[in-house]
C-alpha positions in Angstrom: 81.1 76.3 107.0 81.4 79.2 104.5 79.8 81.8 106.3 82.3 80.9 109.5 85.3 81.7 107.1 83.9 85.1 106.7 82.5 85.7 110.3 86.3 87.0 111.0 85.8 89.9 108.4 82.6 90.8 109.7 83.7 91.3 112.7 86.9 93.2 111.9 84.4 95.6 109.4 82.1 96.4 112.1 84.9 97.0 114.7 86.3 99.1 111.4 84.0 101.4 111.3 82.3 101.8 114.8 85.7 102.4 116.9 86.4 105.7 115.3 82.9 106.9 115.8 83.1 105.5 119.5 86.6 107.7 120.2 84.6 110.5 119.0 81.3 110.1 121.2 84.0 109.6 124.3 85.8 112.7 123.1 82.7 114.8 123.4 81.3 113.6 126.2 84.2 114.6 128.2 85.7 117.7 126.6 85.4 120.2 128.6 82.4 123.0 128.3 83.3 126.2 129.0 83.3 128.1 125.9 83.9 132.2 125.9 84.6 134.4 123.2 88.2 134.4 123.3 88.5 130.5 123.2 86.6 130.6 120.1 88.7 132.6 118.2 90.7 132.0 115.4 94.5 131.1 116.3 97.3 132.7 114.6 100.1 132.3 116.5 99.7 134.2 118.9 99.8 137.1 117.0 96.5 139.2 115.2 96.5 139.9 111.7 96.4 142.9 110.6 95.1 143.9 106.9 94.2 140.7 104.5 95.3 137.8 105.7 95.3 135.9 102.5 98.9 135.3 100.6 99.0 133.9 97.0 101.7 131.8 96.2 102.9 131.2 92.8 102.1 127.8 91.1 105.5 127.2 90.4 106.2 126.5 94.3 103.5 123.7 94.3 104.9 122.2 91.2 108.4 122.1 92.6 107.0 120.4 95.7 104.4 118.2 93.8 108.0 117.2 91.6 110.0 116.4 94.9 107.2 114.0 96.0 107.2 112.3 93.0 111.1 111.5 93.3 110.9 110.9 96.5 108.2 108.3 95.8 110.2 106.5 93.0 113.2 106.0 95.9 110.8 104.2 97.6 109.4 102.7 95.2 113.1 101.6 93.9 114.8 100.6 97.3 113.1 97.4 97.4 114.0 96.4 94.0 117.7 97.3 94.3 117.8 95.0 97.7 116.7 91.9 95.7 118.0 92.8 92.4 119.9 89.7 92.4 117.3 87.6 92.8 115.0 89.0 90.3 115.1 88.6 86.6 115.1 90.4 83.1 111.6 91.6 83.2 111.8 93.8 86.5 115.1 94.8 84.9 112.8 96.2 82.1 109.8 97.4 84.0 112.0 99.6 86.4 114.0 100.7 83.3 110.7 101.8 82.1 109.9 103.4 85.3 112.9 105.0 85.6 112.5 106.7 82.1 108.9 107.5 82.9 109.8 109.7 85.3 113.2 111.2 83.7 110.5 112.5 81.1 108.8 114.0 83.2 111.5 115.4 85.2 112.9 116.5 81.4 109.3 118.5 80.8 109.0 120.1 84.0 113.0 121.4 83.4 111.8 122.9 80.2 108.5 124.7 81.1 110.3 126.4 83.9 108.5 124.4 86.8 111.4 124.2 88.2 112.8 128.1 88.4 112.3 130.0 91.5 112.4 133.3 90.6 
């Protein structure tokens, strides 16, 4: 009687973990196969490179996108608590002050480092 409860899981684990590798023995078996050299190489656009193809990028960039995620996250993470804000009580009124204070710290540290200056 147990085991039946869990039969369900097994199944859905196995079918979990053997479709993917079934998409990708279909894949290859009918991709085409006609390689030549200029199907394997590299695609830029179109276009050759010329010179080094490697750019640096300064840190700052990824920290001012890594920042944006994180803000855009906590509007995600808020939307659903303003809808039922009504509803809920004074302890999600303090956990999402908390949350919100988390982040204005850290929105207030990356401001004075400079994380957030572009040139």
């Amino acid at each position: 009687m147990i085991l039946s409860n869990f039969q369900f899981i097994l199944v859905l684990a196995v079918v979990g973990f053997v479709f993917p590798f079934v998409g990708v023995a279909v894949a290859w078996l009918l991709r085409p196969k006609k390689p030549y050299p200029l199907k394997q190489t590299t695609y830029e656009c179109g276009i050759e490179t010329y010179g080094d193809a490697w750019a640096q990028f300064r840190a700052q960039y990824y920290l001012y996108a890594l920042i944006f995620v994180i803000f855009d996250i906590e509007a995600v993470f808020l939307f659903p608590w303003a809808v039922a804000y009504n509803k809920l009580g004074l302890f999600s009124l303090i956990v999402v002050a908390t949350f919100v204070i988390v982040l204005l710290e850290s929105l207030i540290y990356a401001w004075r480092t400079g994380a957030l200056e572009w040139n």
